[in-house]
Each structure stands twice: as C-alpha cells, then as structure tokens.
Residue, then its C-alpha position, 0 to 999 in steps of 0.5 A: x479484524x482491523x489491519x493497522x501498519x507502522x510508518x518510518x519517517x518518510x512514510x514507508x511501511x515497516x510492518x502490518x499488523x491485525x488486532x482483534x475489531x474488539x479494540x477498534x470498535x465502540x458502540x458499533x462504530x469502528x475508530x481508527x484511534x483505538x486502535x492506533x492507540x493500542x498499537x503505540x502500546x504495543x511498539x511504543x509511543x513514539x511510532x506511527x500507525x495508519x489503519x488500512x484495508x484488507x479489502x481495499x475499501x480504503x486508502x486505495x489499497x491495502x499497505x504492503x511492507x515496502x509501500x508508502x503512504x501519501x499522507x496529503x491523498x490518504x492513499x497507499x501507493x506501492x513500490x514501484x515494479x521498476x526505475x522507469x515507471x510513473x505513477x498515474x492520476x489513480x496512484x497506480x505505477x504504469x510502464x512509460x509504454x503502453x502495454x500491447x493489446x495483441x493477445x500475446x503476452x509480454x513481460x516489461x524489460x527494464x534494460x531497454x524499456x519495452x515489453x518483451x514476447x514471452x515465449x515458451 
C-alpha cells in the first residue's frame, strides 16, 4: 500500500491517504506521480499531494495531519510539542534544555521551560 498526503498552501498536512500499490506501480517500480495523479482524480486537480512513508523509509518521517513539509529538505517535519522548542539539524523538535540523564522521569513544563520530576 502507498500512503499519499495532501498539502494546504503553507505545506501543512490536511489528510493522509492509502491506494492500493496496483496504482503506484508499473513494470515493477513504484512512481510517485501515479499516484499523486490518482489522488487529484479523487479530490480534484487543484490539490496538492506528496507520498510519504509508513515506514519512515523516506522523507524523514511519516506525515501526520498537522506536520509539514519542507519542500526545499524533502522531509516531514511534525508540529512542534511546544512554543519554546526548536528544531535540530536532523528536522527533530528539541527542548531548549537538556533532558536530564538521572534515571528518574520528567515530563517539559512549557510555563517555566524545564522539565519537571514526575512523581507518582
């Protein structure tokens, strides 16, 4: 199965769909553009669609409803968990400190940016 999500016009996920590899494929080898052709038969020329990777095999990760797509990177990049997070080199959202290598657990506390014990 090819998973194939549609971008707004700032790139951001809308929806993610599956076709059948029966579309995707010929002569063996997969081709994105079927399929983001059969897409825009479904939902309409004027939509936009960008295969992505169950499996993570491409494209970083695979698109979420909500993620975007850095068309210049050829990656999905998800939301970020929170305003005060930035995205790494690797397209991966990190706390703007350090998670704490303790052993205990701790959870990010967006109010006063740092992580907080968890206790239970």
């Amino acid at each position: 199965m090819a998973h194939f999500a549609e971008l707004n016009e700032n790139n951001i996920v809308q929806r993610v769909i599956v076709i059948s590899n029966d579309v995707t494929y010929e002569n063996n080898e997969e081709i994105e553009q079927r399929g983001i052709d059969f897409c825009k038969s479904l939902y309409g020329e004027d939509t936009t669609w960008v295969q992505t990777s169950y499996n993570n095999n491409f494209r970083k990760q695979y698109a979420l409803i909500g993620s975007s797509y850095d068309q210049t990177n050829n990656v999905f990049i998800e939301a970020p968990p929170y305003e005060s997070w930035v995205l790494n080199s690797e397209f991966d959202w990190e706390a703007p400190i350090a998670y704490p290598e303790d052993g205990q657990s701790f959870e990010w506390n967006e109010e006063t940016k740092s992580w907080d014990l968890i206790t239970e």
